[in-house]
LOFI-704642 format. One line per 5 residues: number of its first residue (from 1); their letters; for each residue x, y, z of C-alpha. Coordinates in steps of 0.5 Angstrom, whole numbers, plus 500, padded with zeros to 3 digits. Each point is the difference from the previous one (the first is absolute). Example, Ala and Ser with C-alpha at 12.3 -4.5 7.8 and 13.67 -1.06 7.14 Angstrom:
BEGIN
1> AS> 525,491,516 ~ 502,507,498
//
This chain:
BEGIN
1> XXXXX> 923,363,635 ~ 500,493,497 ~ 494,499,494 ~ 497,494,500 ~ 499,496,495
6> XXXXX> 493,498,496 ~ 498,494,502 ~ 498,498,494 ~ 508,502,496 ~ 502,496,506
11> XXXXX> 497,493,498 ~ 500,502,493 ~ 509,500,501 ~ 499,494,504 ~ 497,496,495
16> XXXXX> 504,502,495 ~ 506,497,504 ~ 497,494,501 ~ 498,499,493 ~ 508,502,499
21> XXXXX> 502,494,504 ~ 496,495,498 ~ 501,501,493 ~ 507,499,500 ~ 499,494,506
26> XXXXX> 496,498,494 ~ 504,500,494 ~ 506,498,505 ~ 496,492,501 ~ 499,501,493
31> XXXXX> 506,500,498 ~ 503,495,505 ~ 495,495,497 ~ 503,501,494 ~ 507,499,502
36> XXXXX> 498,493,503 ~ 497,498,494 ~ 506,502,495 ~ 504,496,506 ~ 496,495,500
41> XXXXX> 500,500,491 ~ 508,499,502 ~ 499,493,504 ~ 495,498,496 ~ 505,500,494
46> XXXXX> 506,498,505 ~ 497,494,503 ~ 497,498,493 ~ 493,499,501 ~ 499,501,493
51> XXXXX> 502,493,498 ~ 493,498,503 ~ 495,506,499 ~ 500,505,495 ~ 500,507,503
56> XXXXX> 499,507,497 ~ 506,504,501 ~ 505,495,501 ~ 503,499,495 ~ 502,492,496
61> XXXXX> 494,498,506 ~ 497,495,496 ~ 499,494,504 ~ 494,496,499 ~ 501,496,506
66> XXXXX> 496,503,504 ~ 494,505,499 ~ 501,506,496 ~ 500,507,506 ~ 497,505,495
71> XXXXX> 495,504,504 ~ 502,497,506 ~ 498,507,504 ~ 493,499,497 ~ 499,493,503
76> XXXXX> 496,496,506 ~ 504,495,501 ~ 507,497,500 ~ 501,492,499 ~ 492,501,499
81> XXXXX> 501,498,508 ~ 501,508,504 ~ 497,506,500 ~ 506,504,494 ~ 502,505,506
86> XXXXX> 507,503,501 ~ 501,496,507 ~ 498,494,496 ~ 504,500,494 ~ 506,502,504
91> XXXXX> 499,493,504 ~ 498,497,494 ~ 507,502,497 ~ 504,498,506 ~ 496,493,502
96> XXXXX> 496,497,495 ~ 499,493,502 ~ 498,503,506 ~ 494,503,496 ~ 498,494,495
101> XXXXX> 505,494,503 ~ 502,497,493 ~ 499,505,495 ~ 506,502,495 ~ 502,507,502
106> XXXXX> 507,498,503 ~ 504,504,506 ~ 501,507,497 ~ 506,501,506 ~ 497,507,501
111> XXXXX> 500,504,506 ~ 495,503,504 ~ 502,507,496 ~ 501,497,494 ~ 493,497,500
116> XXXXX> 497,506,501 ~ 504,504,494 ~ 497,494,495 ~ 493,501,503 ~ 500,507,499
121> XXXXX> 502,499,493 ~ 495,494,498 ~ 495,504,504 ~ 501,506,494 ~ 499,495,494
126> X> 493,503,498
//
């Protein structure tokens, strides 16, 4: 003879599970997130972006040239033109003159994936 199982226990395993699952599955973004900023810190001191902007963490990043990106995370707007959002800061360091024709910040030479890594990290800067 098969014994049932309390509907109540059932629900009670059920949640527990799922609690499981989505906080690993979160901690896992986390820490993704975090691999693209420390990625994204590497090109920014490769691809010398420090010789226009100070940066916090990246070092010998003392450039006054363009604006210091302290607290860039906490931000509204970039270039003072465009809401600070992850997909417009990764266009903003792919095109620059596509969002403010004229301006100062020159061709990065970054790809898609690599102005995603950089974003993550000038998003960290709090």
């Amino acid at each position: 003879m098969r014994r049932l199982i309390h509907p109540a226990l059932a629900l009670a395993a059920c949640l527990l599970a799922f609690a499981g699952c989505s906080e690993s599955g979160g901690d896992g973004a986390v820490s993704d997130r975090k691999d693209q900023a420390a990625r994204g810190a590497e090109l920014i001191a490769a691809k010398g972006c420090g010789t226009c902007h100070e940066i916090p963490g990246i070092d010998g990043a003392t450039g006054r040239v363009g604006p210091p990106l302290d607290h860039m995370g906490d931000r509204m707007f970039i270039a003072g033109m465009i809401r600070n959002t992850a997909e417009n800061m990764q266009v903003w360091l792919t095109d620059p003159q596509s969002v403010v024709p004229g301006n100062a910040m020159p061709d990065t030479g970054l790809e898609a994936d690599e102005a995603e890594d950089v974003a993550a990290y000038l998003e960290s800067l709090r």
